[in-house]
C-alpha positions as CSV (number, residue, x, y, z in Angstrom):
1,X,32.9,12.4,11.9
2,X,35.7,13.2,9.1
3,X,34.9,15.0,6.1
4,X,33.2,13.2,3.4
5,X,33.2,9.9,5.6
6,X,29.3,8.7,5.4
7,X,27.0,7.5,9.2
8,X,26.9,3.8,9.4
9,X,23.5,2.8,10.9
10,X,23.3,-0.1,13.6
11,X,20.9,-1.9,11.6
12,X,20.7,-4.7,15.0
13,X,19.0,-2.0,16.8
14,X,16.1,-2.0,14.4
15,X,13.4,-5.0,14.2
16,X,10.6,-5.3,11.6
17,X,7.5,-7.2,12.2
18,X,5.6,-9.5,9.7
19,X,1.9,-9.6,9.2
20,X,2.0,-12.9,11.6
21,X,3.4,-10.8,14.2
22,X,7.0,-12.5,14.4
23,X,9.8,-10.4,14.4
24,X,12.6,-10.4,11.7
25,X,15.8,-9.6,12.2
26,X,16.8,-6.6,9.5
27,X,20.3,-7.4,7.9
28,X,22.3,-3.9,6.5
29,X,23.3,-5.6,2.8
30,X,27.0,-3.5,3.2
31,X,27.8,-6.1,5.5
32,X,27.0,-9.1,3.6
33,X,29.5,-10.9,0.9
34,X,29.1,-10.6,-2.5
35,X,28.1,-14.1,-2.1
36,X,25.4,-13.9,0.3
37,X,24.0,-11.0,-1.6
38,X,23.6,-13.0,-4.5
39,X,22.3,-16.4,-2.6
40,X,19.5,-13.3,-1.1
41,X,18.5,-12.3,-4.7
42,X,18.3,-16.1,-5.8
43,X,15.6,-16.6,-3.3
44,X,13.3,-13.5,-3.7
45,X,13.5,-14.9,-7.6
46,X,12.4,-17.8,-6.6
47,X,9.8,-16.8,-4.5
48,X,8.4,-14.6,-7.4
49,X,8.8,-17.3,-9.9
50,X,6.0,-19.4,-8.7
51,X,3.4,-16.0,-8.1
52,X,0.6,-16.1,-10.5
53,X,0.8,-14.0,-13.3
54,X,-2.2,-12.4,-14.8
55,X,-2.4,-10.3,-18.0
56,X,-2.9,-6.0,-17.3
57,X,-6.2,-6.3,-19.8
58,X,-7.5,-9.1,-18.2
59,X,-7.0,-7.4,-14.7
60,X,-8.4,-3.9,-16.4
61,X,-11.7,-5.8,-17.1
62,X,-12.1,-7.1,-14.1
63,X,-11.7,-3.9,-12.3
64,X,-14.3,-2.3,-14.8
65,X,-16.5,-4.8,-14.2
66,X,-16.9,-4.3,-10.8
67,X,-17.1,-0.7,-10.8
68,X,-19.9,-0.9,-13.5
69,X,-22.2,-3.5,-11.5
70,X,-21.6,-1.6,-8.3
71,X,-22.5,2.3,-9.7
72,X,-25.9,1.7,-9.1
73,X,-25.3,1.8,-5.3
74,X,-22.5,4.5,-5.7
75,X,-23.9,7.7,-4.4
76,X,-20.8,9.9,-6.1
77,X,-22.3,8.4,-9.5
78,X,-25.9,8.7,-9.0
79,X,-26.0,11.2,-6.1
80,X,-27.6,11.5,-2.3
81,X,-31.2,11.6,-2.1
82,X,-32.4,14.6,-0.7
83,X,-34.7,13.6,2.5
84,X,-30.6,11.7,3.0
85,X,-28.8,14.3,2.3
86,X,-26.5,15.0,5.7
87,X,-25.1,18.2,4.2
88,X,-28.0,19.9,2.1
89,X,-28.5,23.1,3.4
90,X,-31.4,23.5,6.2
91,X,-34.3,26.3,5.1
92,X,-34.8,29.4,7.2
93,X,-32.6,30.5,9.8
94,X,-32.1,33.2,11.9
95,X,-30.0,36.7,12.5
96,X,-28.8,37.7,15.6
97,X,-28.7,41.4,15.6
């Protein structure tokens, strides 16, 4: 490899899998036309477009709301009982001499 002159990656060799298991071929976007890159960022836009959108505060409240009606079984918020307590420390012991 020349000075300066940057490794081109077989990208063919690669293959990513989706969550239904089917595999997708990965595409290096050097290779593809101005055109295609374009016609690629046309479709991911319109694929967001129709997501639902929800406001941050709305989301916030939610998430706060379910933390707040669930504390009451949370044992970092009100703590382990002791007779539960895997990691309370046992009484007595003994010393090897």
């Amino acid at each position: 490899m020349e000075k300066g002159e940057s490794k081109k990656w077989n990208w063919q060799k690669f293959e990513i899998t989706n969550p239904a298991g089917k595999k997708m071929p990965v595409i290096n976007i050097e290779d593809l036309t101005e055109k295609d890159k374009l016609k690629m960022e046309v479709d991911q836009l319109k694929k967001e477009v129709t997501l639902e959108r929800m406001l941050v505060s709305k989301c916030c409240e939610e998430v706060r709301d379910y933390v707040e009606e669930r504390s009451g079984e949370d044992p970092l918020v009100k703590g382990i009982p002791e007779d539960k307590n895997p990691f309370k420390e046992l009484k007595g012991g003994c010393v090897i001499s």
